[in-house]
Backbone as CSV, one residue per row, in Angstrom:
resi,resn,N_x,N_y,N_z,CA_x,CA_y,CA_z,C_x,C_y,C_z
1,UNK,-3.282,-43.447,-7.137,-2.836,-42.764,-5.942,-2.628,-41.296,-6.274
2,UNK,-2.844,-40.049,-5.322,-2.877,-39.028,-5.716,-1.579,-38.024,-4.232
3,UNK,-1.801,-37.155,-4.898,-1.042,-36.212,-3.554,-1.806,-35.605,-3.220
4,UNK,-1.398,-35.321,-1.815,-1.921,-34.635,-0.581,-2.257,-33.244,-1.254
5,UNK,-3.173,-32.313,-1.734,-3.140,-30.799,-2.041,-2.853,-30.211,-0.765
6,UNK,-3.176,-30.551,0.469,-3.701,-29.822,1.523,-2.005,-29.381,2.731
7,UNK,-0.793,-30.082,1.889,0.464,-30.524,2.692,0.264,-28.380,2.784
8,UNK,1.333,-28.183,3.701,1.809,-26.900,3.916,2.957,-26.887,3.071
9,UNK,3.457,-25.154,2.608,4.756,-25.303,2.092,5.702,-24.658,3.477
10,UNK,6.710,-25.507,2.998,7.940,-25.345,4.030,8.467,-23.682,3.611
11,UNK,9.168,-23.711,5.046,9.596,-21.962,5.098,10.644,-22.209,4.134
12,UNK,10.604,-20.432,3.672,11.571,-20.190,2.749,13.204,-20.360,2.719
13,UNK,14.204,-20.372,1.816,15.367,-20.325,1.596,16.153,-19.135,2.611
14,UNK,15.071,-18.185,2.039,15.479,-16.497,2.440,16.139,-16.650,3.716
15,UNK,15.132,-17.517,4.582,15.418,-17.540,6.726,16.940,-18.550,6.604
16,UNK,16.967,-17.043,7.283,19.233,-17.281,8.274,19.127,-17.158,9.128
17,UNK,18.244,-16.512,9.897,18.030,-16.522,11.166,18.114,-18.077,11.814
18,UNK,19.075,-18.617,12.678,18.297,-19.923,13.369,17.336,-19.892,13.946
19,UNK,17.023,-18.956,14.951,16.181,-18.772,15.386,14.796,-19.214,15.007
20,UNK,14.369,-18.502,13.854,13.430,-18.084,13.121,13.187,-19.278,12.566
21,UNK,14.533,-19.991,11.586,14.033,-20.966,10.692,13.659,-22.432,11.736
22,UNK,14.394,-22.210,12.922,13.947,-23.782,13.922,12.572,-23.050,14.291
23,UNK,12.207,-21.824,14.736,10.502,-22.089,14.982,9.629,-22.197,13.602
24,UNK,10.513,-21.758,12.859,9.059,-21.787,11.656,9.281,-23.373,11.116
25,UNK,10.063,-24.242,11.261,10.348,-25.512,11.122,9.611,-26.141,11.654
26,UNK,9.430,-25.513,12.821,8.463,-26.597,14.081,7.296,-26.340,13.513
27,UNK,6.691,-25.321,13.172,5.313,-24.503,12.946,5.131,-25.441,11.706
28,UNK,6.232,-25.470,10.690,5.378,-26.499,9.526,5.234,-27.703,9.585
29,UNK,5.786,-28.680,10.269,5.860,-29.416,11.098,4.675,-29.803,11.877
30,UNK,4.039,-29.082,12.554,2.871,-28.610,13.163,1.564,-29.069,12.374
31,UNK,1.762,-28.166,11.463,0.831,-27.954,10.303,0.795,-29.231,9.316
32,UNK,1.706,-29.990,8.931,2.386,-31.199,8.182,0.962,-32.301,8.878
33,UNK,1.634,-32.304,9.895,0.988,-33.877,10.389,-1.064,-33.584,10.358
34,UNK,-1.141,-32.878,10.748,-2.745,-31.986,11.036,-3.367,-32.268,9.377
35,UNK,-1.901,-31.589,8.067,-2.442,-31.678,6.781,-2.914,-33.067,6.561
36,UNK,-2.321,-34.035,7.634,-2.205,-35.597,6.946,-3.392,-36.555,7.572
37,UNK,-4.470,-35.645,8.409,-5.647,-35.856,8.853,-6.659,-35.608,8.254
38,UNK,-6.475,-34.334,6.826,-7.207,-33.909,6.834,-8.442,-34.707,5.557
39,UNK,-9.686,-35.148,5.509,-10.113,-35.538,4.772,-10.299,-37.509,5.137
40,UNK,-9.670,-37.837,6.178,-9.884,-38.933,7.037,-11.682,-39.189,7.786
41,UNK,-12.060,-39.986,7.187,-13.029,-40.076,8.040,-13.026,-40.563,9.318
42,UNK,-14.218,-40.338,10.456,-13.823,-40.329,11.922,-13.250,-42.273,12.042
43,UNK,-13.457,-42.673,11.622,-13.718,-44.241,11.720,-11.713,-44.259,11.319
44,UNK,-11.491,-43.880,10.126,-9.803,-43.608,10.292,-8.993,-43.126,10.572
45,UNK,-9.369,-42.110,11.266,-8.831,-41.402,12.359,-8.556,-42.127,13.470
46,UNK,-9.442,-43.433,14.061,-9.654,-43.836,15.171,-9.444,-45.435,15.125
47,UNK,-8.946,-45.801,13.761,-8.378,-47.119,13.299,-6.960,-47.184,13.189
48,UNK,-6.269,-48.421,13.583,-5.065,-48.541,13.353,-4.937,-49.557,11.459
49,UNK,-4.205,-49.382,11.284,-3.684,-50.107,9.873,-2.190,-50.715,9.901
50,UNK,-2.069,-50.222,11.141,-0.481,-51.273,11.821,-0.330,-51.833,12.759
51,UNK,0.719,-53.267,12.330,1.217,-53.685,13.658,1.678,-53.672,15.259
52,UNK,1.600,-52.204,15.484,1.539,-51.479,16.317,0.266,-51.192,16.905
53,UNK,-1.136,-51.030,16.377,-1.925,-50.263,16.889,-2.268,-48.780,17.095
54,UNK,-1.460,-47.961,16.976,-1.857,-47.189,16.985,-2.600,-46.287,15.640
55,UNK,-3.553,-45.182,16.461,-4.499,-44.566,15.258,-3.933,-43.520,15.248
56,UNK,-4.387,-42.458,14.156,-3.667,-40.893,13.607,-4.477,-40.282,14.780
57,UNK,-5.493,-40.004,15.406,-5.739,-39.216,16.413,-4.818,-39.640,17.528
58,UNK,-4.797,-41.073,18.130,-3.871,-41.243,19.051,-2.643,-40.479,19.152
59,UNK,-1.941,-40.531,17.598,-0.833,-39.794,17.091,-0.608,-38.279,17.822
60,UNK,-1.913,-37.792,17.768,-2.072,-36.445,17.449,-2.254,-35.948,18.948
61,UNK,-2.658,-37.098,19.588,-2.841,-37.283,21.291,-1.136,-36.834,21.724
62,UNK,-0.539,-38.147,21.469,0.865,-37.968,22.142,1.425,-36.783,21.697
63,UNK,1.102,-36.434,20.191,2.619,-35.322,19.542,1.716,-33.555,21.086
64,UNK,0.619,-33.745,21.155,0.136,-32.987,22.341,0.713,-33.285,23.913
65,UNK,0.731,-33.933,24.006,2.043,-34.357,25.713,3.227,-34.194,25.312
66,UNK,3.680,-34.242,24.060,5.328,-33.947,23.794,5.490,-32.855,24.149
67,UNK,4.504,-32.081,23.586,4.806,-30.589,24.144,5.126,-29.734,25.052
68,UNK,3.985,-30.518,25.884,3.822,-30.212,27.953,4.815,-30.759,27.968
69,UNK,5.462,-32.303,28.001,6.740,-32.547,28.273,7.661,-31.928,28.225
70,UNK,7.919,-31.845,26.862,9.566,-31.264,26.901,9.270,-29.383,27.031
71,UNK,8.324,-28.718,27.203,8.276,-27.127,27.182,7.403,-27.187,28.484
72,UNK,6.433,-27.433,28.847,6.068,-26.765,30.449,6.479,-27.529,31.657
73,UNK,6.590,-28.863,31.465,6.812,-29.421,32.618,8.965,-29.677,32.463
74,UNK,9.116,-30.001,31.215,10.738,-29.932,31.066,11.189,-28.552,30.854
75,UNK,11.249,-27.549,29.985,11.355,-26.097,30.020,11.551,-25.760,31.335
76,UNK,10.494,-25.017,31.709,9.613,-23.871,32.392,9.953,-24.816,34.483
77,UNK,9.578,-26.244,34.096,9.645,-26.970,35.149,8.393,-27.188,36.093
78,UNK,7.337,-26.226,35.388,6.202,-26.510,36.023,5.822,-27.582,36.396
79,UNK,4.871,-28.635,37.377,3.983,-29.314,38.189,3.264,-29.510,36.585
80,UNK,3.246,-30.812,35.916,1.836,-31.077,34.992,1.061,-31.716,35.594
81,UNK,0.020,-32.209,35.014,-0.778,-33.446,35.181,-0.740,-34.668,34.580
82,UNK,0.237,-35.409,35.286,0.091,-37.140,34.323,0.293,-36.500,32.962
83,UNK,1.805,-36.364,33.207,2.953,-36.103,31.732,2.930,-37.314,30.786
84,UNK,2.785,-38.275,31.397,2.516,-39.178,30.133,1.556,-40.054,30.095
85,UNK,0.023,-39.256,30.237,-0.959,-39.342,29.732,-1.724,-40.101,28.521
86,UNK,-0.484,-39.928,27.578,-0.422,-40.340,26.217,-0.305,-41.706,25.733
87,UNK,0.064,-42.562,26.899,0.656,-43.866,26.956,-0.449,-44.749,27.803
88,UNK,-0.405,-45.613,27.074,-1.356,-46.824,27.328,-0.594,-48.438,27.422
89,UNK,-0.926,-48.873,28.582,0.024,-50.212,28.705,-1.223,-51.483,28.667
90,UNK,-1.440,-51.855,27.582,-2.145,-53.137,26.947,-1.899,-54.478,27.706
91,UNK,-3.155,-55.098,27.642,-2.699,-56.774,28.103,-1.394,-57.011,27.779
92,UNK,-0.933,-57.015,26.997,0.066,-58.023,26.646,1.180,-57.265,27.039
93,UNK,1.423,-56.244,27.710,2.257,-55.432,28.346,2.970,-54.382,27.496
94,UNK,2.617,-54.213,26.028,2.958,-53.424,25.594,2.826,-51.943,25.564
95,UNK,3.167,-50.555,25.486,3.091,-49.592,25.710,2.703,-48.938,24.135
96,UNK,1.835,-48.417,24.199,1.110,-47.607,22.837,0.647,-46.133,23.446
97,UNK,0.290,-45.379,22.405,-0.116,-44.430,22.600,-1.715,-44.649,22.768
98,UNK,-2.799,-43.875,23.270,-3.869,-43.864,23.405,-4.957,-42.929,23.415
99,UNK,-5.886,-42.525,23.436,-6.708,-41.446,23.959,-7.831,-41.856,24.731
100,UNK,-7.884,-41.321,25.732,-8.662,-42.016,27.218,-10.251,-42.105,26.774
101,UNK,-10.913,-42.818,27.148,-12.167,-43.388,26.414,-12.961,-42.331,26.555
102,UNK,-14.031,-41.792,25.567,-14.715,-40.828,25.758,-13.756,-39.194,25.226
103,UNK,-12.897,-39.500,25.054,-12.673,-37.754,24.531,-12.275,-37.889,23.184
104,UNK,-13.663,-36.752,22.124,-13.445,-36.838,21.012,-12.633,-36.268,20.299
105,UNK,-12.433,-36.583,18.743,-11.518,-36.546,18.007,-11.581,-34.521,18.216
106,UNK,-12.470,-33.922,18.295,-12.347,-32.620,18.431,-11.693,-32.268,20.057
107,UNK,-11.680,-33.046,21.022,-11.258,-32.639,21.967,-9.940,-32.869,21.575
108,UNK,-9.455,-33.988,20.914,-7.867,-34.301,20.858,-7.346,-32.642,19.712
109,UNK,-8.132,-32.444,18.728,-7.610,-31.786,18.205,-7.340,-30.018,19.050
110,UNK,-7.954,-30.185,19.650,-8.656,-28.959,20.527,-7.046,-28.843,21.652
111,UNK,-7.366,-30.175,22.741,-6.059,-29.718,23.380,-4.387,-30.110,22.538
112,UNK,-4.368,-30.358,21.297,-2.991,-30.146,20.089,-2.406,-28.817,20.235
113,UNK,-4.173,-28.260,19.926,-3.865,-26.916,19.383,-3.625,-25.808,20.582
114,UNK,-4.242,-26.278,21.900,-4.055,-25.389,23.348,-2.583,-25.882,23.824
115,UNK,-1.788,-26.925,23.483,-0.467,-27.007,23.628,0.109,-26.466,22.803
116,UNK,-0.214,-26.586,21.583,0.973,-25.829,20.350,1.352,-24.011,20.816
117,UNK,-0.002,-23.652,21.344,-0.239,-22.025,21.390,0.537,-22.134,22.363
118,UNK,0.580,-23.093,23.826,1.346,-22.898,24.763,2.664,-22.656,24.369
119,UNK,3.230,-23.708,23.771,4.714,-23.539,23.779,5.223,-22.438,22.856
120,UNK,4.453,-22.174,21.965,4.946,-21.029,20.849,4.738,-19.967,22.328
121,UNK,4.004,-19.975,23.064,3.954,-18.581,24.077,5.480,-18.855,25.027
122,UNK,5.757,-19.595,25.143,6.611,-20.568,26.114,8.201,-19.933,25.379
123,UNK,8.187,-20.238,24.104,9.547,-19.611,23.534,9.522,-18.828,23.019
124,UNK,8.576,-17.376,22.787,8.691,-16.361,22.105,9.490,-15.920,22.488
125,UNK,10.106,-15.076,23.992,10.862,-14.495,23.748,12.174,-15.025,24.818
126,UNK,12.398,-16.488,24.549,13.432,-17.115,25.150,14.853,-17.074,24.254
127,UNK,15.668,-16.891,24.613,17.210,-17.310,23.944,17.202,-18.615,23.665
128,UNK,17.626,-19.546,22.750,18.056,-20.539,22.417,19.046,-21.225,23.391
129,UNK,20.090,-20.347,23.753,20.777,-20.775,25.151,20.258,-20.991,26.348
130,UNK,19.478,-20.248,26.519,18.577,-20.371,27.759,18.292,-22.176,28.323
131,UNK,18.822,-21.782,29.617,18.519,-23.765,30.384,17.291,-24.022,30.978
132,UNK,16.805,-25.655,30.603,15.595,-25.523,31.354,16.000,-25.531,32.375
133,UNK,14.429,-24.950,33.328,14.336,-24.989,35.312,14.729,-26.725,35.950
134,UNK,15.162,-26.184,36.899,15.537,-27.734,37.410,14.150,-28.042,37.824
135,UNK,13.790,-29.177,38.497,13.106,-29.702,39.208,11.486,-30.034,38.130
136,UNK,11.568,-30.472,36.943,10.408,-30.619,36.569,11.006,-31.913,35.843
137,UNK,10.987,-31.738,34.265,11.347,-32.877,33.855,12.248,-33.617,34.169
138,UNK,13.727,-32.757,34.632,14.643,-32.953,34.480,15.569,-32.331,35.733
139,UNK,16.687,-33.011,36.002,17.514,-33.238,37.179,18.205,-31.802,37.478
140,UNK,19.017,-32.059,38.707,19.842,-30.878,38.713,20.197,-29.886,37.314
141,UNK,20.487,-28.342,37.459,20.787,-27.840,36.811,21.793,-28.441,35.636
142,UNK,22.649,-28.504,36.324,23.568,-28.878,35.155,23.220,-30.400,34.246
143,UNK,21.826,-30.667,34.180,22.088,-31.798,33.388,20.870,-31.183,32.534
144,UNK,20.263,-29.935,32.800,19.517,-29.327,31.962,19.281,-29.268,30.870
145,UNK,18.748,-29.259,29.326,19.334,-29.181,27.886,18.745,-27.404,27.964
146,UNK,19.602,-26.920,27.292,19.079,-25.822,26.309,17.957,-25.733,25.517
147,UNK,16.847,-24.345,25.482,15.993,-24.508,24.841,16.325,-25.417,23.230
148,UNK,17.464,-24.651,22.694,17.801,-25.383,21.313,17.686,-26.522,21.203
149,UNK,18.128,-27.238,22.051,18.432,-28.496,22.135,16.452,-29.533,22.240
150,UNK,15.940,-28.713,22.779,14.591,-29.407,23.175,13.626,-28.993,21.916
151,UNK,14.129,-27.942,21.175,13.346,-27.413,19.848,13.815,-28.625,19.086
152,UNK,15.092,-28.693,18.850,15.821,-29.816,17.822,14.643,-30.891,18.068
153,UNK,14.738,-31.184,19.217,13.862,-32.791,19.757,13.079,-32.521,19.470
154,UNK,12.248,-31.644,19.679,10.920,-31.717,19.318,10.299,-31.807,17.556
155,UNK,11.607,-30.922,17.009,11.196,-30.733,15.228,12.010,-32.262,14.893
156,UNK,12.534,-33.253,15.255,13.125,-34.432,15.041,11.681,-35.187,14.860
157,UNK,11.116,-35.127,16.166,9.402,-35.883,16.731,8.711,-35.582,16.045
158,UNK,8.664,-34.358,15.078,7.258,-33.937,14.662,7.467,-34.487,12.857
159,UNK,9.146,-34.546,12.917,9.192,-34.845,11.185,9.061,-36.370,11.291
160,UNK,10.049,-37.256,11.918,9.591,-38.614,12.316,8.222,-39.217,11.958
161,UNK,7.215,-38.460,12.957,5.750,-38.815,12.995,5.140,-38.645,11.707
162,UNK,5.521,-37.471,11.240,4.823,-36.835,9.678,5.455,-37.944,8.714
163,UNK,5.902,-38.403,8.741,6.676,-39.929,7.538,5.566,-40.712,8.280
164,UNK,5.531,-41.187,9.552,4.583,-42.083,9.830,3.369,-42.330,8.938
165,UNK,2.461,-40.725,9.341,1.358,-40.105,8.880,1.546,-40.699,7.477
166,UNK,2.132,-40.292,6.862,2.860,-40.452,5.122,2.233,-42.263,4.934
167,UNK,2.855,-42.821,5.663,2.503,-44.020,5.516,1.035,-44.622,5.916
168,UNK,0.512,-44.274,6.892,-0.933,-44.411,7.455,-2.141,-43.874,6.234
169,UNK,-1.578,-42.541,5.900,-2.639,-42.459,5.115,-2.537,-42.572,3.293
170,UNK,-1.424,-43.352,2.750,-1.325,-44.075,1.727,-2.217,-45.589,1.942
171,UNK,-1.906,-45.858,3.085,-2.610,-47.047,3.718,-4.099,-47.198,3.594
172,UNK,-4.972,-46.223,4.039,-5.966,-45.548,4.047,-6.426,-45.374,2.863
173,UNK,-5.930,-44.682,2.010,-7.055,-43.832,0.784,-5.680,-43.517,-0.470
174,UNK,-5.019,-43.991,-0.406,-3.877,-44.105,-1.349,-3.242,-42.520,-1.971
175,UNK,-3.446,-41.321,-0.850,-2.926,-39.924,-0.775,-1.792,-40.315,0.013
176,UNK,-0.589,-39.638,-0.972,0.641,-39.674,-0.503,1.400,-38.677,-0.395
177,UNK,2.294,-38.458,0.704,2.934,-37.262,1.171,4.020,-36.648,0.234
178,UNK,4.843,-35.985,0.465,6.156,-35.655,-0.496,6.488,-36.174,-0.539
């Protein structure tokens, strides 16, 4: 079994900024799960190796609607399109993640990367205090979360998944994460 060369290194000690160190957290994060694709052939990309079913592109499907979720349509409050897109309800009534038949592993990677750019555009120059808009994801004002609060969630989702990844592709080709 070997290690991943391709992992990103995590931001430095130096960042005090919160600010700074929760986006550059998210950003490696970002970069983490993408490293844990890389060198997958299309066939394991698009295979499950768990009890669950789901595949690392599927993965890479949903951690892309998390985004629109909790930053354009929860944020901002915008109108999406079929926010949870990402979800697939199977014979047996279970709920998995999916990618709709016909869109390839470059389209999944393609709209990752047209959400990631979104939301990094989405919080450049927001306050951390700042509340999301009512009327999109989420209810009256006051039950709003704070951008902080939806960054937290989101860098929670993205480290979560990256252990997943960790495990999928030890599974796979016996490259293992940190």
């Amino acid at each position: 079994m070997s290690e991943n060369p391709t992992v990103p290194s995590e931001p430095g000690g130096h960042i005090a900024d919160p600010r700074q160190l929760l986006l550059d957290y998210l950003d490696y994060y970002r970069e983490v799960v993408l490293s844990k694709l890389a060198g997958l052939s299309e066939e394991e990309l698009r295979s499950s190796r768990l009890p669950s079913g789901w595949a690392p592109v599927e993965l890479i499907w949903h951690l892309a609607h998390v985004e629109r979720r909790w930053l354009r349509w929860g944020f901002l409050g915008e109108e999406v399109d079929e926010p949870w897109a990402d979800w697939f309800h199977g014979p047996s009534g279970r709920e998995r993640w999916a990618v709709p038949d016909g869109v390839s592993t470059a389209e999944v990677l393609e709209t990752f990367h047209r959400c990631v750019a979104d939301s990094r555009a989405i919080t450049a120059d927001v306050a951390l205090e700042a509340r999301a808009e009512a009327g999109g994801r989420f209810g009256p004002a006051e039950q709003a979360p704070a951008l902080s609060w939806i960054l937290f969630h989101l860098l929670q989702e993205y480290a979560r998944h990256a252990g997943h990844l960790d495990v999928v592709r030890e599974l796979a080709d016996g490259v293992m994460g940190e």
